[in-house]
PDB file of N, H, CA, C and O in Angstrom:
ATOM      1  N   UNK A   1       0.856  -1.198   0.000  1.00  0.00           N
ATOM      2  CA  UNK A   1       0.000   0.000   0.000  1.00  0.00           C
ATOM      3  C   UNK A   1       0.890   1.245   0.000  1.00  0.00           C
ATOM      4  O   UNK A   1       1.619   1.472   0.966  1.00  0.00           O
ATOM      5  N   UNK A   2       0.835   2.278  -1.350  1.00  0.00           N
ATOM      6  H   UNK A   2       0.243   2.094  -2.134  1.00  0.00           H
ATOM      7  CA  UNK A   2       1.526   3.521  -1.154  1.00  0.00           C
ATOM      8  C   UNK A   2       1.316   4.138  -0.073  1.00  0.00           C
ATOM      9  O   UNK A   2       0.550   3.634   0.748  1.00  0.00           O
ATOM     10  N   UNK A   3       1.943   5.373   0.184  1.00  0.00           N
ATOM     11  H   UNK A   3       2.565   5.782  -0.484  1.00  0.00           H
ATOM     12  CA  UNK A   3       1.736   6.450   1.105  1.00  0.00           C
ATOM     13  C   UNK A   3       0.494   7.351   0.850  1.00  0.00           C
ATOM     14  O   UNK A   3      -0.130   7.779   1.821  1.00  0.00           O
ATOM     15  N   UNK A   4       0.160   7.617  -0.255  1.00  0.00           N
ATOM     16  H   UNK A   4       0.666   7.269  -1.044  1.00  0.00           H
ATOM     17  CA  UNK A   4      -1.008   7.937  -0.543  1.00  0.00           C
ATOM     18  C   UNK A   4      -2.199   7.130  -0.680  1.00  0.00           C
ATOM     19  O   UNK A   4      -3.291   7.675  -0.519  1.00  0.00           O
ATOM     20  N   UNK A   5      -2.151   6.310  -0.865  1.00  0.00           N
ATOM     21  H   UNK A   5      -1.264   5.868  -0.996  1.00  0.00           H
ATOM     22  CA  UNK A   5      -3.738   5.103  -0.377  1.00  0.00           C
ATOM     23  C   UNK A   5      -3.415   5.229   1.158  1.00  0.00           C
ATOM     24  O   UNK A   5      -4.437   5.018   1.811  1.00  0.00           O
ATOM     25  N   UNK A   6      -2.702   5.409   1.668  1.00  0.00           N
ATOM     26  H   UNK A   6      -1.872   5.580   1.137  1.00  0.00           H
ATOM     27  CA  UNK A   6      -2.693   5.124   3.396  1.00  0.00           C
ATOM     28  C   UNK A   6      -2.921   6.832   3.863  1.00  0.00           C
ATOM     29  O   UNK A   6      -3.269   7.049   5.024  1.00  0.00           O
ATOM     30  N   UNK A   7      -2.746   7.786   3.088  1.00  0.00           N
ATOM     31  H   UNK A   7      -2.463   7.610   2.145  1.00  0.00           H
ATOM     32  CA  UNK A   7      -3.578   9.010   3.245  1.00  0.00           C
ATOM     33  C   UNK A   7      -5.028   9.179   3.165  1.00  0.00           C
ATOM     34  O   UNK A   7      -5.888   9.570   3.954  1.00  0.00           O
ATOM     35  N   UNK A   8      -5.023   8.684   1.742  1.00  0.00           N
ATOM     36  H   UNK A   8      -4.324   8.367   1.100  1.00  0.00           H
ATOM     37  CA  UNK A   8      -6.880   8.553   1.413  1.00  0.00           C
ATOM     38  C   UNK A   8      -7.289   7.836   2.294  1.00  0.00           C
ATOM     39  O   UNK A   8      -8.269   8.198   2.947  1.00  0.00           O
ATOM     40  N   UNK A   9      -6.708   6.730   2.532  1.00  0.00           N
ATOM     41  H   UNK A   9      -5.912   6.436   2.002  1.00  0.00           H
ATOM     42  CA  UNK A   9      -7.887   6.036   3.477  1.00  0.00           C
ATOM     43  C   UNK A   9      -7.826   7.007   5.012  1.00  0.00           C
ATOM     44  O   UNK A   9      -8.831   7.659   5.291  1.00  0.00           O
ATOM     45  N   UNK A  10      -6.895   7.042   5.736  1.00  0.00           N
ATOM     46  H   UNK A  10      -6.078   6.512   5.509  1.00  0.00           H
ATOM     47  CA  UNK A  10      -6.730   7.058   6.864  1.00  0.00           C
ATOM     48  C   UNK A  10      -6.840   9.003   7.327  1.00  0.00           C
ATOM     49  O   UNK A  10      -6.964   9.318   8.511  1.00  0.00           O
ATOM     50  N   UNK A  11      -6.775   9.979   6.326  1.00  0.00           N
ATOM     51  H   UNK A  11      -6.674   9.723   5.365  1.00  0.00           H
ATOM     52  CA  UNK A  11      -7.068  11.389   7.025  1.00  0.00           C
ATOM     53  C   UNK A  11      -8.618  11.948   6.788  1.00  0.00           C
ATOM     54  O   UNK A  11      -8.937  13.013   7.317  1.00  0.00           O
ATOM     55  N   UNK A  12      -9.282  11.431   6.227  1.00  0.00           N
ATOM     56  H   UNK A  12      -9.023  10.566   5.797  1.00  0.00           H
ATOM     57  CA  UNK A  12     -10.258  11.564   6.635  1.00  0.00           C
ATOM     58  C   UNK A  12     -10.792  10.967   8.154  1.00  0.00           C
ATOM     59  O   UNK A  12     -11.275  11.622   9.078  1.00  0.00           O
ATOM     60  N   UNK A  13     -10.584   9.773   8.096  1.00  0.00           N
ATOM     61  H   UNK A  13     -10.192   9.241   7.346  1.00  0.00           H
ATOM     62  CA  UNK A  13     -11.169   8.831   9.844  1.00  0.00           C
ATOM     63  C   UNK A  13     -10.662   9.960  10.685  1.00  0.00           C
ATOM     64  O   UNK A  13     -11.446  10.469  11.485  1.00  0.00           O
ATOM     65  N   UNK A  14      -9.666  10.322  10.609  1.00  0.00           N
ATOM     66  H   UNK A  14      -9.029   9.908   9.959  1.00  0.00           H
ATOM     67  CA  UNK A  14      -8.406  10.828  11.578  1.00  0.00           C
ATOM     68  C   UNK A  14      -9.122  12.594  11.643  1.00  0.00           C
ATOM     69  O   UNK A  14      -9.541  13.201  12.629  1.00  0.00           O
ATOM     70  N   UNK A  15      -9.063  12.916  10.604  1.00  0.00           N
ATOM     71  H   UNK A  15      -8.722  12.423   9.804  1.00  0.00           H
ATOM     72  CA  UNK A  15      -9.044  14.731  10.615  1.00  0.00           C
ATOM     73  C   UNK A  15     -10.344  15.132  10.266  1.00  0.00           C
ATOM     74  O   UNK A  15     -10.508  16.350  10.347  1.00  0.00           O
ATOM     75  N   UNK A  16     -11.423  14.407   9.864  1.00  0.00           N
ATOM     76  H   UNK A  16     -11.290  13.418   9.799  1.00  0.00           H
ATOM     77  CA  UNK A  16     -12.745  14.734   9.512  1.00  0.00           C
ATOM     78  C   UNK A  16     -13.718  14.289  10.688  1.00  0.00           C
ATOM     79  O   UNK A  16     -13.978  14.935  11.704  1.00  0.00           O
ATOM     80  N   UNK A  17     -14.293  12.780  10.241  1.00  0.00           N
ATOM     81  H   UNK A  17     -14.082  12.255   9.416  1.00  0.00           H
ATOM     82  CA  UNK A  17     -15.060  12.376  11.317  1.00  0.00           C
ATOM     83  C   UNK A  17     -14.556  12.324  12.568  1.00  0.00           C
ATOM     84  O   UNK A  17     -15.435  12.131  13.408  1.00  0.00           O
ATOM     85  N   UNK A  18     -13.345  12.436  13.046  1.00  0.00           N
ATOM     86  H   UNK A  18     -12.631  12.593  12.363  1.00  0.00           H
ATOM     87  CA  UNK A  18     -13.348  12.263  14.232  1.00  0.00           C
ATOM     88  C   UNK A  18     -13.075  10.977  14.963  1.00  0.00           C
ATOM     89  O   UNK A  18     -12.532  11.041  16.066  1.00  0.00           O
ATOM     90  N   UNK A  19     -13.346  10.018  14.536  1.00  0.00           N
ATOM     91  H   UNK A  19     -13.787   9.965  13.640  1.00  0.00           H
ATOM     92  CA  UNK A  19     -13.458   8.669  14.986  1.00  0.00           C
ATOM     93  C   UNK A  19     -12.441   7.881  15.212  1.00  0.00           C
ATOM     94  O   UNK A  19     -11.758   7.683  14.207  1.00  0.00           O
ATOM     95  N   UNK A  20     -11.998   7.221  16.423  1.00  0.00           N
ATOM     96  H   UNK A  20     -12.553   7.382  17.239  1.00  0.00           H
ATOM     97  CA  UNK A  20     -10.594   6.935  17.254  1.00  0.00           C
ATOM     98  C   UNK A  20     -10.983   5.382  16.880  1.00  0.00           C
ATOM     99  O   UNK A  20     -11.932   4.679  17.226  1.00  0.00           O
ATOM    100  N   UNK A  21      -9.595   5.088  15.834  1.00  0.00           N
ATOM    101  H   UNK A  21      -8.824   5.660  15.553  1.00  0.00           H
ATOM    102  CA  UNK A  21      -9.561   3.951  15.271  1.00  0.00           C
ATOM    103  C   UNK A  21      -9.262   3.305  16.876  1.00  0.00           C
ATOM    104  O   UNK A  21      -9.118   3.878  17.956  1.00  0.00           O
ATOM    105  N   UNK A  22      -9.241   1.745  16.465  1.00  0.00           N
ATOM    106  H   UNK A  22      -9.358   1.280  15.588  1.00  0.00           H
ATOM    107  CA  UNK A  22      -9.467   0.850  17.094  1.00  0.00           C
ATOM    108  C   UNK A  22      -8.364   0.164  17.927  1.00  0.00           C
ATOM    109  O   UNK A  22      -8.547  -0.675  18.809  1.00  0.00           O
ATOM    110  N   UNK A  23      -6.878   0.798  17.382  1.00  0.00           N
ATOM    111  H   UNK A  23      -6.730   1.480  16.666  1.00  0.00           H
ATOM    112  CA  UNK A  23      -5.630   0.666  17.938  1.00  0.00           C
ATOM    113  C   UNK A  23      -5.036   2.123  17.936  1.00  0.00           C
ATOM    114  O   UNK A  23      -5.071   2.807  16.913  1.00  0.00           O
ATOM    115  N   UNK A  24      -4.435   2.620  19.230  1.00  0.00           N
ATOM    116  H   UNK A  24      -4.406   2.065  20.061  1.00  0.00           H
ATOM    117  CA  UNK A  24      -4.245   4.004  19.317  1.00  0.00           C
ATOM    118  C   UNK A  24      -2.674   4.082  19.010  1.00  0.00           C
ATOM    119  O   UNK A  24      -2.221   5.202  18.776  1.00  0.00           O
ATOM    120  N   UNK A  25      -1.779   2.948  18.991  1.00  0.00           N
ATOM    121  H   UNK A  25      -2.147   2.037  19.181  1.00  0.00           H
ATOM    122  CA  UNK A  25      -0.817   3.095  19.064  1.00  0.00           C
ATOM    123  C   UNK A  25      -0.681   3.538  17.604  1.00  0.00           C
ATOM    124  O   UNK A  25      -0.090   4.562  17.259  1.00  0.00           O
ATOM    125  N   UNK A  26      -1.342   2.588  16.697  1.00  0.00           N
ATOM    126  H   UNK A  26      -1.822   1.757  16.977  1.00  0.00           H
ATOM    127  CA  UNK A  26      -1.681   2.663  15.380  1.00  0.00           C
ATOM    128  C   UNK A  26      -1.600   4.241  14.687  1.00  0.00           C
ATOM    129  O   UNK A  26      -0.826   4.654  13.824  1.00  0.00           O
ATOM    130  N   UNK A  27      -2.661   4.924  15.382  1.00  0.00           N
ATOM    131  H   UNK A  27      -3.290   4.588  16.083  1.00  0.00           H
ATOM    132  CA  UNK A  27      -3.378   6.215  15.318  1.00  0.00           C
ATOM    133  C   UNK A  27      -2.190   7.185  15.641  1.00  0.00           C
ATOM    134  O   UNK A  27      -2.133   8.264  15.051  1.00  0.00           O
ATOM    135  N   UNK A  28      -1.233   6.830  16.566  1.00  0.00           N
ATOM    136  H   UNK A  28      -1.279   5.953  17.045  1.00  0.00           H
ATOM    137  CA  UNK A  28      -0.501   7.640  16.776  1.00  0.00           C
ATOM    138  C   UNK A  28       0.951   7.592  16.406  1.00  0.00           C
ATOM    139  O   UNK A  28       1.591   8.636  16.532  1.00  0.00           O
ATOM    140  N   UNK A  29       1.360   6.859  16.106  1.00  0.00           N
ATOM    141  H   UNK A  29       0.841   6.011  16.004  1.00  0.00           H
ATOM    142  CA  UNK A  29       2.484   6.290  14.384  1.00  0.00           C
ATOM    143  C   UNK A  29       1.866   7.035  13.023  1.00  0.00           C
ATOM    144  O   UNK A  29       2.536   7.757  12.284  1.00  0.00           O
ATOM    145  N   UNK A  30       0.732   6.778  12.878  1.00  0.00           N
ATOM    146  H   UNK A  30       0.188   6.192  13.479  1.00  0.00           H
ATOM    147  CA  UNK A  30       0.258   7.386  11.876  1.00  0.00           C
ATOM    148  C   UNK A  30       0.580   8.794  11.850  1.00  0.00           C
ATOM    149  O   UNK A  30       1.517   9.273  11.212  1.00  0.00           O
ATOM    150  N   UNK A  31      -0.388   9.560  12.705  1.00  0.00           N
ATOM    151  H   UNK A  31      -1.149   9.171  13.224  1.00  0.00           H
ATOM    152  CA  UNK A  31      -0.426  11.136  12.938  1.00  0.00           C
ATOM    153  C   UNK A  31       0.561  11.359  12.825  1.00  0.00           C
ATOM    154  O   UNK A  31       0.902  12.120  11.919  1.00  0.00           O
ATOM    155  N   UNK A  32       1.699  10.675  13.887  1.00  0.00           N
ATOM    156  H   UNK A  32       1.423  10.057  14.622  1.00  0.00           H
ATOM    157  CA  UNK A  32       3.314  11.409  13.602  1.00  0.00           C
ATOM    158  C   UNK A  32       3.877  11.299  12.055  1.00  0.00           C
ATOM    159  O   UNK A  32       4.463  12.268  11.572  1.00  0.00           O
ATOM    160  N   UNK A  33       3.737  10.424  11.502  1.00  0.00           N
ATOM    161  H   UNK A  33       3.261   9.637  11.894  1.00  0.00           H
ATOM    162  CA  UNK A  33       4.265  10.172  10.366  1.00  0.00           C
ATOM    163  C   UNK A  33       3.647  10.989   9.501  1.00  0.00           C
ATOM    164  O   UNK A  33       4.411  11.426   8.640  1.00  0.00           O
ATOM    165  N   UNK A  34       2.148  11.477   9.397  1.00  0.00           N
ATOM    166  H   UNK A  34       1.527  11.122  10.097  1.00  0.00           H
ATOM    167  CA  UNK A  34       1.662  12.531   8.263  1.00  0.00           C
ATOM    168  C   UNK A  34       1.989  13.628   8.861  1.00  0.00           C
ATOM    169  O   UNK A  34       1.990  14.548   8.043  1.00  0.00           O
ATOM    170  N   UNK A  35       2.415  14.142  10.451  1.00  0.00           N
ATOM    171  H   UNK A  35       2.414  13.395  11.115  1.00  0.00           H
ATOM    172  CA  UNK A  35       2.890  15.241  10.200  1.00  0.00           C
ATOM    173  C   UNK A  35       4.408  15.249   9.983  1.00  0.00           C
ATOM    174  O   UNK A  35       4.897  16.323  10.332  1.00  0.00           O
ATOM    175  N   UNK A  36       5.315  14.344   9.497  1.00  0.00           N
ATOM    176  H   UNK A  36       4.918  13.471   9.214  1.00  0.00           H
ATOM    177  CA  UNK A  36       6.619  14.839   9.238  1.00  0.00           C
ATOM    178  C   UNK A  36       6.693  14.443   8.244  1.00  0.00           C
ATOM    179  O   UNK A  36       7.799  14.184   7.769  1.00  0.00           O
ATOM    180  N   UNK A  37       5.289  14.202   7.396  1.00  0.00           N
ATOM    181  H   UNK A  37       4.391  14.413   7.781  1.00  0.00           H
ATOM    182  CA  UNK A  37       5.354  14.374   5.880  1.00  0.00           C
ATOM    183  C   UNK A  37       4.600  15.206   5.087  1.00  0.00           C
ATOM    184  O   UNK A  37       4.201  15.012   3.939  1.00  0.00           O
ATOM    185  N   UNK A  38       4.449  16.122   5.790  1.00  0.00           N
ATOM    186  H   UNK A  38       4.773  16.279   6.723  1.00  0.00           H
ATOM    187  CA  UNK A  38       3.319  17.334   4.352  1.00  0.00           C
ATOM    188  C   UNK A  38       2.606  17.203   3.621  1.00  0.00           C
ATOM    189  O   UNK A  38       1.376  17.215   3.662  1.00  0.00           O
ATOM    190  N   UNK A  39       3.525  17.013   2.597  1.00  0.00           N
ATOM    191  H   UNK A  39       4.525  17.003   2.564  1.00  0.00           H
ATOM    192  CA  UNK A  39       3.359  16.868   1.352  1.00  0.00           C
ATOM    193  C   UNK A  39       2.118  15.667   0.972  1.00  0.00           C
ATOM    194  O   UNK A  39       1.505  15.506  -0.084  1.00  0.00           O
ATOM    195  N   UNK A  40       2.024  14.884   2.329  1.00  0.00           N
ATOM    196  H   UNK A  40       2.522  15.015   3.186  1.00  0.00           H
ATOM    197  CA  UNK A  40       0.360  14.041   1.835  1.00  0.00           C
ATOM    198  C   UNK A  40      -0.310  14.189   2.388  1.00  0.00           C
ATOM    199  O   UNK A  40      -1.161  13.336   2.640  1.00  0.00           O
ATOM    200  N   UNK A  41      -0.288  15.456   2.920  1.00  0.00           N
ATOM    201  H   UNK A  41       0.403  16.148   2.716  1.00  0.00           H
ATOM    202  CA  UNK A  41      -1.440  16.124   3.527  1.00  0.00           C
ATOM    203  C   UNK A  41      -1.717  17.235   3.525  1.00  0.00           C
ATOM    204  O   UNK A  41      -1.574  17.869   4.571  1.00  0.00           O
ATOM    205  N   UNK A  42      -2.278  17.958   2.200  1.00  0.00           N
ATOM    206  H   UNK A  42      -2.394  17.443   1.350  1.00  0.00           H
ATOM    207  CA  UNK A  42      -2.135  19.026   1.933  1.00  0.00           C
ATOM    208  C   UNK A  42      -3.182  19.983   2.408  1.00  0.00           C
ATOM    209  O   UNK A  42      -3.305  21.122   1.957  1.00  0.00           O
ATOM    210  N   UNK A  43      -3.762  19.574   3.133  1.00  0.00           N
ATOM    211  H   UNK A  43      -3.662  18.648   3.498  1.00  0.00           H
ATOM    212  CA  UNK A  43      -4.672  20.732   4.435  1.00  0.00           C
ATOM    213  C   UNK A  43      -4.347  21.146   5.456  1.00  0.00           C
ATOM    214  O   UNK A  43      -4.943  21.927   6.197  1.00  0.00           O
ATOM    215  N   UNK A  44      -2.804  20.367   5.642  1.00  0.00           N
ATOM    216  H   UNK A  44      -2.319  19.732   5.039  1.00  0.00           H
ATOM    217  CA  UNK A  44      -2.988  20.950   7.029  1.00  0.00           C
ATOM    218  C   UNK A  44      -1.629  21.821   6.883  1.00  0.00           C
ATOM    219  O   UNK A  44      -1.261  22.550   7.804  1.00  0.00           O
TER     220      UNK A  44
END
């Protein structure tokens, strides 16, 4: 899975609805990783 299918899927759950996936450690590997990458996340 690219970095961008793992954007599409995962910043919306994360930055839209709101909704606290089901593993936090998960959730929070993630977050760190789209914020020390920008560039696939171009809203914020």
């Amino acid at each position: 899975m690219s970095v961008e299918n793992i954007s599409t899927i995962f910043s919306p759950t994360l930055f839209c609805t709101g909704v606290v996936p089901s593993l936090p450690q998960q959730q929070h590997m993630l977050l760190h990783f789209m914020i020390r990458t920008p560039r696939i996340v171009p809203y914020v």
